[in-house]
C-alpha positions, 0 to 999 in steps of 0.5 A: 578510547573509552575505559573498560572495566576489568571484566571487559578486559582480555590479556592474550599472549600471542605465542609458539615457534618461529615461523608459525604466523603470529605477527601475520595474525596479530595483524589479522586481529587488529584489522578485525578490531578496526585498529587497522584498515589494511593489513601489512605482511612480513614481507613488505615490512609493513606490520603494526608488530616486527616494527623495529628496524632490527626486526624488519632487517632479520625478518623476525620477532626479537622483541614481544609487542604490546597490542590492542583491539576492540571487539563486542564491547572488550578490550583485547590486549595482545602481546605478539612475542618472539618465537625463537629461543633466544629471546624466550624473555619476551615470551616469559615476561608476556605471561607473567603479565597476561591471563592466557595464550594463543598458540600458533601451531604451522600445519606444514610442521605440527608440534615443534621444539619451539612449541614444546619451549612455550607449552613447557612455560604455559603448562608450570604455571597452568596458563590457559592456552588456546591452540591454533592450527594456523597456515591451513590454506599452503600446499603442504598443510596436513590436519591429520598429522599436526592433530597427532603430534598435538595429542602427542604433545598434550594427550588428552586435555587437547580437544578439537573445537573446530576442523577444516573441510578442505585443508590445502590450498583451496582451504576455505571452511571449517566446521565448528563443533561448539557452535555447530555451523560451518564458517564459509569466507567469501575472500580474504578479509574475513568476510564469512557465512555461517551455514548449517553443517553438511549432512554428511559430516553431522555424525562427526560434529556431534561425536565432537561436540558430545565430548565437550559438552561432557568435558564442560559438564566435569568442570562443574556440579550444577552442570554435572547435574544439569547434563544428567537431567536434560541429557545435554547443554546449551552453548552459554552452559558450555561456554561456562563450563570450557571456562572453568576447565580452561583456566586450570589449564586442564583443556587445550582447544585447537581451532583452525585458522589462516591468519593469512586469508584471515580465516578464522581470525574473529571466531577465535577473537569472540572465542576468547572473550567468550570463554578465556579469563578476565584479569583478576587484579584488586578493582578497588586497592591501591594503585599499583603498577608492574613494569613489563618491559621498558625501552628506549624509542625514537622522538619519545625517550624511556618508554615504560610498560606496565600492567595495573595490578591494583586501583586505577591510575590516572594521569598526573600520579604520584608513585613511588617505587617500594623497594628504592624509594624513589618517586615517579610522576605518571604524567600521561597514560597510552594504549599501545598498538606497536609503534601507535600509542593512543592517549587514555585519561585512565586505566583500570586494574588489569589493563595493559598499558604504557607511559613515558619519561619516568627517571629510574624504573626499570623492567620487573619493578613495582610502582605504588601510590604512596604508603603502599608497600606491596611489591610485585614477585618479579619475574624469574627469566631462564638461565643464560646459554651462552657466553661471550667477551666484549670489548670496543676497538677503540680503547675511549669507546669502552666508558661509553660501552659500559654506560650502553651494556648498562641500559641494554641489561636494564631493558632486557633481564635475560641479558646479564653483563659482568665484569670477571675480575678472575677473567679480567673480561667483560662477559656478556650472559645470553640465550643464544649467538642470535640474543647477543648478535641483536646487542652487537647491531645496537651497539654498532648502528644505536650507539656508534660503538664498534666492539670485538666478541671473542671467546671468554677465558674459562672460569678454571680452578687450581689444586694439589694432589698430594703434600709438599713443602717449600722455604723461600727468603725475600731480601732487598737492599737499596741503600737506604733500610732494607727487607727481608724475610723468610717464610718455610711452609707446607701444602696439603690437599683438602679431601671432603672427611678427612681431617689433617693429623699434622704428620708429615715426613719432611726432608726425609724426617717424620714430623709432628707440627705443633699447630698453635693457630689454625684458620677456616676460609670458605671462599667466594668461587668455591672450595675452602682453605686453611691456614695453620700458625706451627712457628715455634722457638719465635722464628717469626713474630706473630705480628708478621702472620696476616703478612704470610697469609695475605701473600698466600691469599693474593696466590689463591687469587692468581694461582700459579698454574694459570692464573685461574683461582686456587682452592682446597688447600691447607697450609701450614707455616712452621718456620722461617727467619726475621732480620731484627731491623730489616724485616718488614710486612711486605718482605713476608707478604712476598716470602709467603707468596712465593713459599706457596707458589713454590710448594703449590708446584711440587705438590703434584697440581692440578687444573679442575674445569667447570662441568655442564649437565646438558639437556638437548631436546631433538628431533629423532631424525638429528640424534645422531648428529647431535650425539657425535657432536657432543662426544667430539666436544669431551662430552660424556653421555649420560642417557637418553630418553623420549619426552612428546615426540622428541628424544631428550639427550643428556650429557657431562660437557666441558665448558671449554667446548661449549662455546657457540654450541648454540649456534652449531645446535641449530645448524645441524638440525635447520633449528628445530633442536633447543638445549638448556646447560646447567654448571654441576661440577669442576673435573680434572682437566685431561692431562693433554689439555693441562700441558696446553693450558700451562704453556699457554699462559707461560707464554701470556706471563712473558708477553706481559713481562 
C-alpha cells in the first residue's frame, strides 16, 4: 500500500442499532475498495468484521474493528463498531479517533433506541454524521416512516440527499438529488447506470435539490452572495458548502442504501470523500501517537491500535509514553483490515493504523518521539450499569483469575474490576449482563478458568437515630501479665447544622461533659465521625486514647449491624477504669471496640442503602410494563417525559433491587429500551428489609464462628 497524505485520508465510524447492517456493509465497502473479491455475510460467518470466534458464536458485533479501503485516490479508514449497548466502548472509542460517522438506520424499524444511543454520542461533540436508510430491498421496508421517526429524532438538520423508487423487495433505484440522476443496479455487485430522472419525479428532485443548494448557500458568504447572483450552485460549490455545515454537525444527510444488494454502497463511498473531514492532526509536529484499542490475538501477541495525532511514524521508532516514562520500539507498522494486517513503511498524521509487541502501553494512552510531552485527552467512557461477584471454583485458579481480569480491564476501559474490601468481593463493573457474559466466555474457553458470578453484597451503611451510652471492661488473665481496661462512652448521631451542646441526661441524671479534646474525620465512603476526649479526675490516661479510638475505628469499618461501614456518629468517652499494671493498648483497643458496639445497639440504628436515579428511555408501547417493574423493584417514580419518539421514565431505586435489571430491561421490550443509573443517595432501608438484613448476617456471624 503506498502512503497517503492526510488530506487523502477519510476516518469513518460505521455506527447504529443492532441489526441495522453494518458489518454487511462494511463488507459491502471493502469489496468496492477491492480490499476483497468476494463478499462474506453474517450468516456464513465468513466477514472481514465479526472475525472473532465470540462473535462468530453470538452472531453479533462485540468488538469495534478497524478496516481500510481504497477509492478514487483515498484512503478510507473504517471502524465497523458494535451496535448493542453493552458494548457502547467500542462505539465512544471509535469517535474519539475518526472524523465523522455513517449512520445505519433498519428501514423495517426507523429510529431505534440504539439510534438515538449513538446520536446522543455523535451530537455532544457535533460529530458529523451521514444517515443511511439501509435494508431497503425487505418486504417490510417502508421509507415514508423511517424519514418521519428521522425528522423526529433530528428535526430539521435531517435532509434527504437521495430517495428510493421502489422501496421493497424489488428495490432496485433511487434518485439522488445532489447529482441529479438516478442510479439503476443491474445485480448485486454494485454494477449501476446513471440515467436522466424520470420526467414524472423531476419537480420533486428539484424541490429537494433547491433546499440543499440554500442550506449550502448558508454555510458560506461568498456562497451566499454567489446563489443571490447566479440564482443557483454548481455541484463542486454544493459540495463545498454541505462540507461546512456537515462538519458542524448542523446537517445529517439520509441516503439510501442495501448493503446487502450492494445498492448504494459507492455513492455514499465518494460521498464521504467528496464532502466528509480530512483529519486535521499537526502534519509536520512531532511524532505522536494515541492507542485506541489494544488486544491480545492468535500467532501475533499484544496488538496495539493507534491513530498518528502528530508527524509521521516509521518503523524501528523510538517512543516513549509521557505519563510512565516508559520507552517503546515500533518495530513494524500494518494497515488493518479485520484479521488482515498489511505491512506499511510509514503512516502519516491522521491515518489509523496498528503495531505489534509493545511492553506496556495500554488502551487510552499516548506515545511520543522523545522530549515530546504532550498527552492525548483520554477518552471519558460511560459509567458502568451493571454489577457483578466473581470468584473461580477452584480456589488455585484465583491468582491466575486475577492476572486474566487484569489484562481484560486493560484491554477494555468499560469494564472495571475492584476488589471490595468492604464486600470482601471481587466486583466486576459492566454496561450489561451480555458485557460481562463475553468476559465469562474468555475467561472459561481463553483462559481455562471456570468461575461463579453471583449477585454482590450491597455497599450498605450504618447509623444511629438517637443518644446512648455503654461501659464495657476487658479483662484477661492467663498466668503470666494480665489486661484490662475499661472504657464508658456515649454515642450521638451527627445531624448536617447542628452542633453537639455536650448535654446529655444520663443514668437518669443530666450532665454537662467537659470536652478537653475533640477530633473531626471525613471518611472514605461517606459521612463523617467525631471523637471527643471528656475523662476528667485521670480515669484514663491519655496515653490509651489512640487505643479507644482505634478500636472504635475498627467498628466503623465492620459496623455492628451487618458488618457494612458505620458513619455519622460522634463519640464521646468521659470515663472508665485503668489497672496500674495490668493495663495495656490492646485491652482498650477491645474496651473501645466493644463500648461502641454496645451504645451503637441501644441508640436506635439504623440501615442506610445506596439510592440510584434511573433514567429509562422506552418505546410508548413498553412504558407500562416498564413502569410496574420498577414499582415491583421499591422504586419511586419521579416523572415521566417524551424525548424523539420515546418516553423518558425517571425513578429513585434501590440498589438492592437493581441487579440484572439489564437484562429484565431488554426482555421486556424485545431490547428496543436502554437506561442509565447514577448513585444520588443513601435512605433508610424499610424496617421489613432491616429485620431481614440482621438476621441474615447474625446467622453468617455463627457460620464463621
Amino acid at each position: 500500500m503506498k502512503t497517503y497524505s492526510t488530506d487523502k485520508i477519510r476516518n469513518v465510524v460505521l455506527m447504529g442499532g443492532t441489526r441495522s447492517g453494518k458489518t454487511t456493509f462494511a463488507e459491502a465497502m471493502l469489496f468496492e475498495g477491492k480490499v476483497i473479491d468476494r463478499r462474506g455475510t453474517v450468516e456464513a460467518k465468513n466477514t472481514v468484521s465479526d472475525n472473532t470466534e465470540v462473535e462468530q458464536l453470538f452472531q453479533r458485533s462485540i468488538y469495534s474493528t478497524p478496516l481500510f479501503a481504497e477509492f478514487m485516490d483515498h484512503k478510507l479508514n473504517i471502524i465497523d463498531a458494535p451496535g448493542a449497548d453493552d458494548f457502547i466502548g467500542g462505539v465512544v472509542s471509535a469517535m474519539k479517533v475518526c472524523d465523522s460517522g455513517i449512520m445505519l438506520i433498519n428501514a423495517q424499524q426507523g429510529v431505534e433506541v440504539g439510534t438515538e444511543i449513538h446520536a446522543r454520542y455523535a451530537e455532544e461533540r457535533n460529530f458529523p454524521v451521514v444517515l443511511a436508510v439501509n435494508q431497503l430491498e425487505t418486504e417490510k421496508a417502508n421509507w415514508d416512516n423511517t424519514i418521519d421517526s428521522l425528522n423526529q429524532a433530528f428535526g430539521s438538520k435531517a435532509v434527504v440527499f437521495q430517495y428510493p423508487v421502489n422501496p421493497g423487495l424489488g428495490f432496485d433505484s433511487f434518485i439522488d438529488v445532489l447529482t441529479m440522476k438516478l442510479y439503476r443496479y443491474k445485480d448485486e455487485n454494485g454494477t449501476r447506470e446513471e440515467l436522466d430522472i424520470p420526467a414524472d419525479q423531476v419537480g420533486k428532485a428539484e424541490e429537494m435539490r433547491a433546499v440543499l443548494m440554500e442550506m449550502a448557500a448558508e454555510s458560506d458568504e461568498s456562497l451566499m452572495e454567489k446563489f443571490f447572483e447566479d440564482g443557483e450552485l454548481s455541484e463542486e460549490d454544493m459540495n463545498k458548502g454541505l462540507n461546512i455545515g456537515f462538519v458542524k454537525g448542523e446537517l445529517y444527510p439520509i441516503f439510501c442504501l442495501s448493503a446487502k444488494k450492494c445498492i448504494g454502497v459507492k455513492r455514499i463511498m465518494q460521498f464521504m470523500i467528496d464532502v466528509a473531514p480530512a483529519p486535521s492532526e499537526k502534519v509536520n509536529g512531532p511524532i505522536s501517537l494515541f492507542v485506541y484499542k489494544s488486544s491480545v490475538e492468535q500467532h501475533l501477541g499484544e496488538v496495539s491500535y493507534f491513530k498518528v495525532m502528530s508527524g509521521k511514524i516509521g518503523e524501528a521508532q523510538d517512543l516513549v509514553n509521557p505519563v510512565t516514562g516508559s520507552k517503546e520500539r515500533v518495530t513494524a507498522l500494518y494497515a488493518v483490515a479485520g484479521k488482515k494486517k498489511e505491512k506499511v513503511s510509514e503512516l502519516v498524521a491522521g491515518d489509523l493504523g496498528c503495531t505489534v509487541k509493545l511492553r506496556s502501553v495500554k488502551t487510552n494512552q499516548t506515545l511520543n518521539q522523545p522530549g515530546y510531552e504532550e498527552v492525548v485527552e483520554p477518552t471519558v467512557f460511560p459509567p458502568s450499569r451493571y454489577r457483578a461477584a466473581i470468584k473461580a471454583k477452584d480456589e488455585k485458579d484465583e491468582e491466575k483469575l486475577g492476572e486474566a481480569l487484569n489484562r481484560a480491564a486493560a484491554e477494555d476501559p468499560t469494564l472495571v474490576v475492584e476488589y471490595s474490601k468492604e464486600l470482601k468481593q471481587t466486583i466486576l463493573n459492566g454496561q450489561g449482563e451480555q458485557h460481562i457474559n463475553i468476559l465469562k466466555w474468555h475467561l472459561n474457553n481463553t483462559n481455562k478458568i471456570e468461575i461463579d458470578l453471583f449477585a454482590p453484597k450491597i455497599p450498605y451503611r450504618e447509623t444511629i437515630t438517637k443518644v446512648a451510652n455503654a461501659t464495657y471492661r476487658h479483662r484477661k488473665q492467663s498466668g503470666g501479665a494480665g489486661q484490662f481496661g475499661e472504657v464508658t462512652l456515649l454515642v450521638e448521631p451527627i445531624v448536617e447544622g447542628v452542633e453537639t451542646t455536650a448535654k446529655f441526661k444520663i443514668d437518669g441524671k443530666e450532665q454537662v461533659l467537659n470536652v478537653r479534646a475533640k477530633e473531626e474525620f471525613v471518611l472514605d465512603w461517606g459521612g463523617k465521625w467525631e471523637f471527643y476526649n471528656c475523662v476528667v479526675g485521670g480515669a484514663i490516661d491519655a496515653n490509651f486514647m489512640p487505643a479507644i479510638k482505634k478500636g472504635i475505628i475498627q467498628r466503623l469499618e465492620e459496623g455492628p449491624l451487618t458488618g457494612s461501614y458505620a458513619r455519622d456518629i460522634r463519640v464521646f468517652v468521659y470515663d472508665g477504669k485503668m489497672h496500674p499494671v495490668d493495663s495495656k493498648e490492646i485491652a482498650f483497643i477491645i474496651a473501645g471496640r466493644n463500648a461502641f458496639r454496645e451504645a451503637f445497639r441501644n441508640a436506635g440504628p439504623k440501615i442506610m442503602e445506596p439510592i440510584y436515579l434511573v433514567e429509562v428511555m422506552v418505546p410508548g408501547d413498553c412504558m407500562g410494563d416498564v413502569m410496574s417493574d420498577i414499582q415491583n423493584r421499591r422504586g419511586m417514580i419521579e416523572g415521566m417525559s417524551s424525548k424523539k419518539g420515546f418516553q423518558v421514565l425517571r425513578a429513585r431505586v434501590p440498589l438492592a433491587e437493581l441487579y440484572r435489571y439489564s437484562t429484565t430491561l431488554s426482555s421486556l421490550t424485545s431490547g428496543r429500551a436502554t437506561f442509565t443509573q447514577e448513585l444520588i443517595e443513601y435512605q433508610q432501608v424499610p424496617a421489613d428489609v432491616q429485620e431481614k438484613l440482621l438476621k441474615e448476617y447474625e446467622a453468617e456471624s455463627k457460620e464463621e464462628d
